[in-house]
N, C-alpha and C positions, 0 to 999 in steps of 0.2 A: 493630649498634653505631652510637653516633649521631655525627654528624659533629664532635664537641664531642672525641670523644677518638681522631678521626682527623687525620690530618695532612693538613688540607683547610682553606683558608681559607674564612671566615664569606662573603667576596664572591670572585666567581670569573666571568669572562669565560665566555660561554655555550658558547665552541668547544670549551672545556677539562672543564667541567662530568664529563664520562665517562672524564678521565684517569687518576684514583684517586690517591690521595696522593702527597704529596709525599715526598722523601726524605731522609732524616738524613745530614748528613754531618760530619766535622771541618772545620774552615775550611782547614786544610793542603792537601785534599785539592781546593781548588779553587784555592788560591792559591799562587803560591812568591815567598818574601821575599827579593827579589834582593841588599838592602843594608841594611846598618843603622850609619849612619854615624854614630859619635859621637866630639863635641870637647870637650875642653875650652878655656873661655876662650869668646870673643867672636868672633862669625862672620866679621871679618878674621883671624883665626888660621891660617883655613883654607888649604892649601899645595898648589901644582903637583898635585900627583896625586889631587886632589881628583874621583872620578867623574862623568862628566855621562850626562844621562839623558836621553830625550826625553819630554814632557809627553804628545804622541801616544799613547803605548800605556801607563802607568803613571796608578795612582791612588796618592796618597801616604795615608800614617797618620802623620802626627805627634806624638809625646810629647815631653813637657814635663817637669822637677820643679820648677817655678817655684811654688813654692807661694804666691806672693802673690800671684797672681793670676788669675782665674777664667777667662781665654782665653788661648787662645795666639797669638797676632800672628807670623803671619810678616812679616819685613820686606822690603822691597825694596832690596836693597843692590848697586853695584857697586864694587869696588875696580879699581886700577891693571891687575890681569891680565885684566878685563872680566868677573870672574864674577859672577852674576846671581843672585841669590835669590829664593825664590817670593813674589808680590806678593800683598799684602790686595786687593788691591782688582780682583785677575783670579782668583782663588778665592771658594769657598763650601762650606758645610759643615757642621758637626754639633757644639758641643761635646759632649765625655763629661768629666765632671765629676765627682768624688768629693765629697758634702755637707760643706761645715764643715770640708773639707781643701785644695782647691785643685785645681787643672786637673790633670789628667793625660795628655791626648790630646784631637786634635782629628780628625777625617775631613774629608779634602778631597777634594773630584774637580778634577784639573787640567786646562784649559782644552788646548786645541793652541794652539803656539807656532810658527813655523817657525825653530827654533833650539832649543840645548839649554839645560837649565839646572842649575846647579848642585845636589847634593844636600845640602840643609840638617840642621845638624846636628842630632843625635838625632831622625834618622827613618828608617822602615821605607818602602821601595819594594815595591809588589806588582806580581805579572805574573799576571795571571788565565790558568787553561788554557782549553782549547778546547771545551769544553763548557758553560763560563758567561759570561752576559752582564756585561759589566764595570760598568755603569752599575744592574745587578742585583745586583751583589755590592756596590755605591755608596748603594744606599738601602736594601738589606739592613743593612749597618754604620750606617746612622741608627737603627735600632730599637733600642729602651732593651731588649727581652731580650738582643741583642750588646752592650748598653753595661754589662749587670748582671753579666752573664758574665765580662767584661772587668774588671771592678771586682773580681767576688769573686776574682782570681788576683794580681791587683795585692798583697794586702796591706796593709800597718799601718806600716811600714817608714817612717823619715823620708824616704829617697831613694827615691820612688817610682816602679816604670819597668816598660813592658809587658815579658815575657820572648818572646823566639821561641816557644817552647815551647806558652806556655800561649796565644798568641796561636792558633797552630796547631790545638789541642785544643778551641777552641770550638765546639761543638755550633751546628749553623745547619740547615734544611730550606731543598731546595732543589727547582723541579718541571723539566722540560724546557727544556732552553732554548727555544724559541719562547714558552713561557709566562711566559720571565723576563724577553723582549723584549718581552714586549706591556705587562705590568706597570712594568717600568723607563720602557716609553717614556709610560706615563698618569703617572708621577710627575714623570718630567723634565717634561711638560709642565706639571703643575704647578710645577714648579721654575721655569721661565724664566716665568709669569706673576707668581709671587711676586718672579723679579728684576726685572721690568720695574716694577711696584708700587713695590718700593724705589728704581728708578731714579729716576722720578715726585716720590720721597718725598726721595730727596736732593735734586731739582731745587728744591723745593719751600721747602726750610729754606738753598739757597745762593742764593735771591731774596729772602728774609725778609732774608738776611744784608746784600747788597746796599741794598737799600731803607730799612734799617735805617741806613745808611751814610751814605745819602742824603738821607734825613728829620731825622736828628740832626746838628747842627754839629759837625766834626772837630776834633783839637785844636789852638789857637789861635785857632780861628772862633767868633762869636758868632752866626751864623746858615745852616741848612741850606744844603747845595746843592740840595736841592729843597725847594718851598713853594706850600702850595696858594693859588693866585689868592688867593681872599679875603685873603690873609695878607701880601700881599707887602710891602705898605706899613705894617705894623706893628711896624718896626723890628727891634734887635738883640733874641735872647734874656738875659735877668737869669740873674746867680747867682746860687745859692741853693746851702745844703748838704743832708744828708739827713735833716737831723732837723729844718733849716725843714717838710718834708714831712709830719711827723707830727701826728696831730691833738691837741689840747694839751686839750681835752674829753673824752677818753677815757683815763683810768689804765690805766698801763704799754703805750700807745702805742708805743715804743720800747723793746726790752727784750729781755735775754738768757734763756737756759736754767738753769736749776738749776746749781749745784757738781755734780759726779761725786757724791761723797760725800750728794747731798740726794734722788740718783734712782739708786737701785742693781738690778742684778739680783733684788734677795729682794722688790723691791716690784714686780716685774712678775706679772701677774694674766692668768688666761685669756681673760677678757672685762672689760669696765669704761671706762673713754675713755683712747682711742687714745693711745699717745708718739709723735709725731713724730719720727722718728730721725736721723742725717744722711743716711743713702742713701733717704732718704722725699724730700731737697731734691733737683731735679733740675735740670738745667739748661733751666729756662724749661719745665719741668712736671712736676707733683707725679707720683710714685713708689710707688705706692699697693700696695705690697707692706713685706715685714719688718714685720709687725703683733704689735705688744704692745702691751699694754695697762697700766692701774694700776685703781687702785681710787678711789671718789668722795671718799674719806680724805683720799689719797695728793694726787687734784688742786684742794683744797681747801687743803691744806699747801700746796702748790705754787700758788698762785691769781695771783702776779704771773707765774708763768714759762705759763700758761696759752694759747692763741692758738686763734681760730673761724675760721668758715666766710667764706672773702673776703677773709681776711686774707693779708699779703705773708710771706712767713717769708724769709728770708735765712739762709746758711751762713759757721759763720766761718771752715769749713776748707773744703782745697781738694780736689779739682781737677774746676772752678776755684774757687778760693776767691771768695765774693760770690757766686755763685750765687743765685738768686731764683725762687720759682715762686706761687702762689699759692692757700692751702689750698683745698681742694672745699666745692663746698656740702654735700657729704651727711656733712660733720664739724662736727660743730655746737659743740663742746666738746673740745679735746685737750689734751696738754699734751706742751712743748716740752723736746727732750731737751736737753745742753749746749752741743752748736753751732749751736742756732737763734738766730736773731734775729728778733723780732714786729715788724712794722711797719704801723702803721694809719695811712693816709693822710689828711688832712683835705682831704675830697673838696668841701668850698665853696669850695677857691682850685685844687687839685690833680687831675687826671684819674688814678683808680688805675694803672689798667689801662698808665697814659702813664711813671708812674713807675716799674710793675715792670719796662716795655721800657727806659724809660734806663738802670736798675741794670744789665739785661742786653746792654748796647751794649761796642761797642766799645773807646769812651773811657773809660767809668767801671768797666768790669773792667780795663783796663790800669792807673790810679789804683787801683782797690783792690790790684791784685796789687805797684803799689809799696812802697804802704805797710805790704800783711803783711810779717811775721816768718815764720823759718824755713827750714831750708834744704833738706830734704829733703820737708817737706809745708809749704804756707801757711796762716797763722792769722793772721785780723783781730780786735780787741778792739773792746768794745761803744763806747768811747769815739772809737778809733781813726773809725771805722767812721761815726759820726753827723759828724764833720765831715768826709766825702767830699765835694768841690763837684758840684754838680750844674748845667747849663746850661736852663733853661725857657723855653718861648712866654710872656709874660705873659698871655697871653688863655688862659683855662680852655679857650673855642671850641676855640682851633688845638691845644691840648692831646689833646680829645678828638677832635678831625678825625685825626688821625696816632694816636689809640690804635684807632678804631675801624677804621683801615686794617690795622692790623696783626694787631688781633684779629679779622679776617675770615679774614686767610692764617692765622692759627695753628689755626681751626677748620678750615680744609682741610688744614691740616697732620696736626689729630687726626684729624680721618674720614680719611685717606689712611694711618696709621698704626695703626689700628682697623682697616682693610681687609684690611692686608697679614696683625694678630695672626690675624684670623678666617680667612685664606687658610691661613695654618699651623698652623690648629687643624682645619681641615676637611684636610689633607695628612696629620695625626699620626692623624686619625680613618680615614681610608681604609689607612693605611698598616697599621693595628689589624688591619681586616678583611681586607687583602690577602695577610697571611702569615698562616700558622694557627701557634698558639702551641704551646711543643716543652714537652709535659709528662714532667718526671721523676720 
């Protein structure tokens, strides 16, 4: 029999190689679910006898029915009696996601605390027994055959919610534990290299922010607080709006997306040029996923709401609303869905690269975000939107001295961002090999 329809991972540590399959087991039978505390209402709800747990010995499973949205955020919250909810930003973790429905759960391994902390509501505490590694049964729960498992018991149900039961009844392979410590501890150390990557990557974009601060005049300032030499003696920066910006040689320079009604789902095509959608606009870079297309008909019909390669696109909606990034070269031809905004620069008085940074400043997202509309989402109109003021270097120079500043950090921002995808693609590829897949 070949090792393909034995329970034997494809890669395998050499000391183990002779210890013969692994073992099927239920999840039950490794775990016992000490709590499952659910509120309704909002996490000050929560009242005196409220259980605390220590982070020390417990990995949490979080569910959701929050259907709107695709993660589940714990928050950090203390109220008056000092209870403490688990923080974003001292976790990490796994979404398990239902496609085109919403979050259902998240896996977290929780850090040690030397204090206890509150059990957040709608969640499962687990206490692993004594024959499996905890941080084994932590990257065990990352792998999509426990997330498919997990998904097929959930249901169709609007109120969607793991059951004890079937959570219990998941089928999982498991081998020795000294095997699950050797394996746990190659992936944790992947893990703290991938955190340290992003720690890197957040320092990386709260200097941009910084700089950005610094290089563009705050509001009621006509000039930086920082200015490179060349520049010092060249006076205040001029106002100007955003549609000064655009170049007045080029049709529809400035311009919105199609009606709803002019770009419907019946005109999306499997191949043909790209629609640029709203979650295509990213904050301060393109999104290059959710791909559909139209046909050369379709963007022909469509030739004013059209937008290329190098061009600024801007969002009317938010969050944030104004948002800006700037299409790729390798889109040579798209066309723009309804919340896009085209913006072509006339780059003989304007530095591109200078204008997509100010759109994304400080000052000129606060001014756009005054002037949308709306009270639960923000929308800018196309008119709204071209008289946004804008503050400029008059010298093209100093224009381009401060874009080229910036577009250096932004390229260490993407190689540092690219590193970390590729660190997590080489993780989900070991992780493939390292469990051998439970055929039924």
């Amino acid at each position: 029999m070949s090792n393909e329809n034995k329970l034997i991972p494809e890669l395998r540590f050499p000391e183990f190689e002779n210890d013969g399959e692994w073992e099927i087991n239920e999840f039950g039978e490794l775990i016992n679910i000490l709590a499952d505390y659910t509120a309704n209402g909002s996490f000050a709800s929560l009242k005196e006898n409220v259980t605390y747990y220590s982070s020390e010995e417990y990995a949490v499973l979080v569910r959701t029915t929050d259907l709107d949205k695709k993660t589940f955020t714990p928050a950090r919250f203390t109220d008056k009696r000092g209870y403490e909810f688990l923080s974003k930003t001292s976790l990490f973790g796994n979404e398990i996601v239902m496609a085109n429905v919403g979050s259902i759960g998240k896996v977290f391994r929780v850090p040690y605390y030397n204090k206890k902390m509150t059990l957040a509501p709608n969640t499962y505490v687990l206490k692993f027994n004594d024959f499996v590694e905890e941080d084994f049964i932590y990257q065990l729960m990352l792998r999509s055959e426990f997330e498919k498992q997990l998904l097929s018991m959930v249901g169709s149900s609007t109120l969607m919610a793991i059951n004890k039961s079937n959570l219990r009844s998941i089928k999982v392979a498991v081998p020795k534990k000294i095997e699950q410590q050797k394996i746990a501890s190659c992936l944790s150390s992947l893990d703290e290299i991938i955190a340290t990557h992003s720690q890197k990557l957040d320092l990386l974009k709260d200097h941009k922010k910084g700089l950005m601060q610094n290089l563009f005049p705050q509001e009621g300032e006509k000039v930086p607080k920082y200015r490179f030499k060349e520049f010092e003696n060249d006076g205040e920066w001029v106002e100007k709006t955003l549609i000064d910006t655009a170049d007045k040689n080029v049709k529809w320079s400035f311009t919105g997306g199609p009606f709803g009604s002019n770009l419907m789902a019946s005109d999306y095509k499997e191949s043909g040029f790209r629609i640029i959608q709203l979650q295509n606009i990213g904050d301060g870079v393109f999104n290059d996923d959710n791909k559909i297309y139209a046909s050369i008909e379709k963007a022909d019909e469509l030739l004013s709401c059209n937008i290329y390669a190098s061009d600024i696109i801007i969002s009317k909606m938010g969050d944030p609303v104004g948002r800006a990034c700037i299409i790729p070269d390798t889109l040579h031809r798209s066309i723009m869905a309804s919340d896009g905004i085209r913006l072509v620069v006339d780059e003989t008085k304007y530095s591109k690269y200078f204008i997509y940074s100010l759109i994304n400043s400080k000052r000129i997202r606060g001014a756009i975000e005054k002037k949308a509309t709306g009270s639960t989402r923000k929308r800018i109109g196309l008119d709204t939107l071209r008289e946004i003021e804008l503050i400029v270097p008059n010298s093209p120079k100093e224009q381009q001295k401060i874009a080229s500043c910036l577009s250096s950090l932004d390229a260490l921002i993407t190689a540092q961002a690219e590193k970390i995808e590729q660190l997590k693609l080489h993780k989900k590829g070991l992780m493939q090999g390292l469990f051998p897949k439970i055929n039924e």
